[in-house]
N, C-alpha and C positions, 0 to 999 in steps of 0.2 A: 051682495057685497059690491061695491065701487068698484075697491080694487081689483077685483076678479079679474079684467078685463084689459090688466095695464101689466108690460113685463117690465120685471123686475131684476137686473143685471146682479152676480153675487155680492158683489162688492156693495151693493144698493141695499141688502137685505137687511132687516133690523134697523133700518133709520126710516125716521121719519121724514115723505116728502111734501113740499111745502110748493104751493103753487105760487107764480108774482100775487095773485090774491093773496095768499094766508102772508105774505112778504108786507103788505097793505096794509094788513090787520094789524100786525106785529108793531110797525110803524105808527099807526093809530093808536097803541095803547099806551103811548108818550104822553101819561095824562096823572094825576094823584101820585099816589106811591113808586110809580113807574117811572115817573119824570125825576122826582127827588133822586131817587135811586143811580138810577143812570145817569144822570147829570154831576152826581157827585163824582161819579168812578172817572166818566169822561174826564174831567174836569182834572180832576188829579192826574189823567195820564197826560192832558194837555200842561199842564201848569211843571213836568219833570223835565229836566234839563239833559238835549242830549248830545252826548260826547261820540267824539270820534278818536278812534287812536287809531298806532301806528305799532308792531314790534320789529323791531330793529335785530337782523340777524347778524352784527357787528355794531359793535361799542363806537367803533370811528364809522360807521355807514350814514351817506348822506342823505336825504332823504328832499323829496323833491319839492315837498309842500313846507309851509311857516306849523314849525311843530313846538312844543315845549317840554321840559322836566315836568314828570308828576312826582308829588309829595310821597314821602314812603307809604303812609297809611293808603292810600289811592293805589299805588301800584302792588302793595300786597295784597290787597281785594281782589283785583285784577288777577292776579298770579293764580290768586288759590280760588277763583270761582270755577267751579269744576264745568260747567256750559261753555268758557271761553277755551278750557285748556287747547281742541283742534285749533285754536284763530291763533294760539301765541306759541306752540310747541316747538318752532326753530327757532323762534326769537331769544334774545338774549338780555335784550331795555326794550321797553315799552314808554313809549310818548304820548301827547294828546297834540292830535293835528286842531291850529287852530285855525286855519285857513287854508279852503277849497270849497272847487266848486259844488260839491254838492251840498256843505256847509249854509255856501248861499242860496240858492237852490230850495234848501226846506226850511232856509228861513224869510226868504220871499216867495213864498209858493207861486203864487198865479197872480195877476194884476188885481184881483179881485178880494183873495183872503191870504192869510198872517199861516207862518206854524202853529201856533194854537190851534185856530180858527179848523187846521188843518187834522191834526191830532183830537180835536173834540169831537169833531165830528165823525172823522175815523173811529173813536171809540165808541161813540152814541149808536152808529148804527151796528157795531160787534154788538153790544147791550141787549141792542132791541130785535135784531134778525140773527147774529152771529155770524154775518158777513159784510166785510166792507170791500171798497172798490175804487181804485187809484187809477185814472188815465195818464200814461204817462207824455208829454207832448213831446217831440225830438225833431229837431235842427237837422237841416237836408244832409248835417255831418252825421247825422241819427245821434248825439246827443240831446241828454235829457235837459230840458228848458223850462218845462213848468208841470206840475201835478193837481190836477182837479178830480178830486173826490166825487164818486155817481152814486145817487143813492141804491141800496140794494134790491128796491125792489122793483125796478126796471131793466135789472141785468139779469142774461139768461145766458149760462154758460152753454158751448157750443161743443160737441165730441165729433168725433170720427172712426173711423176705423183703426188708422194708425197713433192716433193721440185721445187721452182718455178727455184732455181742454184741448181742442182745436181753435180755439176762440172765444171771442164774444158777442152778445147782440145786446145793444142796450135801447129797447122801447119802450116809447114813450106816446102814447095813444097812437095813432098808425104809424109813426115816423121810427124804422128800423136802423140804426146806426152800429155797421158791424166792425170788431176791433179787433187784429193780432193780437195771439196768445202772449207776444210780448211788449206791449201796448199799454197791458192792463194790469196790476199787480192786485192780488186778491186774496185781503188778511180773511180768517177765518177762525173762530171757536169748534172747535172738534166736538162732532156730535154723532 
């Protein structure tokens, strides 16, 4: 047996581990049924519109960003969506912020690609490895300035003793590029 030879932490047990190879493969199968597939889903999570709000814990509270009234129908979705109720439980009015910086932010990601471009691709590669991977770049203020997407199967998360993600390494034939655990944001499919 392979695995004979390799430990295996509890938490690790009953999952399946996948080498940057089997990361390669996965990426490769971007092809026939696979490509329709995931292109579609990507596509549709690229193509939804996303909002930002605000809940207001006073009716006269001012609010520091350009915000707006939502519509009844919008703000009782909001109300009754049972995942948001911890984000709005002091709140009293809920708004949609339309202006801030990270409004701009994700919707000129990096000099190079769009939010779309940003979210398709973020989803393509959930699809096809079930992880994706966000660099975040930050202003000597350590403000976030641009976000550039890695593909997944050149990232190898890094542990420690004291942290189960101490980091990251993202290689790319010899060239080793390592990155604070908070550098990196890393969606993932539960598996």
């Amino acid at each position: 047996n392979r695995m004979s030879s390799v430990v295996i932490s509890p938490w690790e047990q009953n999952r399946e581990l996948y080498t940057a190879q089997n990361y390669q493969q996965l990426i490769e199968s971007y092809k026939s049924w696979v490509y329709v597939c995931a292109s579609k889903n990507s596509n549709a999570v690229a193509a939804a519109p996303l909002r930002l709000y605000v809940g207001k814990q006073k009716k006269d509270a001012k609010i520091l960003v350009k915000t707006k009234k939502l519509e009844k129908i919008v703000s009782d979705r909001l109300w009754n969506q049972g995942n948001l109720i911890p984000y709005h439980r002091k709140a009293v009015e809920l708004e949609e912020v339309i202006e801030h910086p990270f409004l701009d932010m994700i919707k000129n990601v990096n000099p190079l690609i769009n939010r779309f471009d940003l979210w398709d691709g973020t989803e393509l590669w959930l699809e096809l490895t079930g992880n994706s991977y966000w660099y975040i770049y930050k202003d000597n203020l350590g403000t976030p300035q641009e976000i550039w997407p890695l593909p997944p199967q050149f990232m190898q998360i890094v542990g420690s003793k004291e942290k189960i993600i101490a980091g990251y390494v993202y290689r790319r034939g010899t060239q080793k590029i390592p990155f604070e655990s908070d550098e990196i944001i890393h969606f993932k499919f539960y598996n």
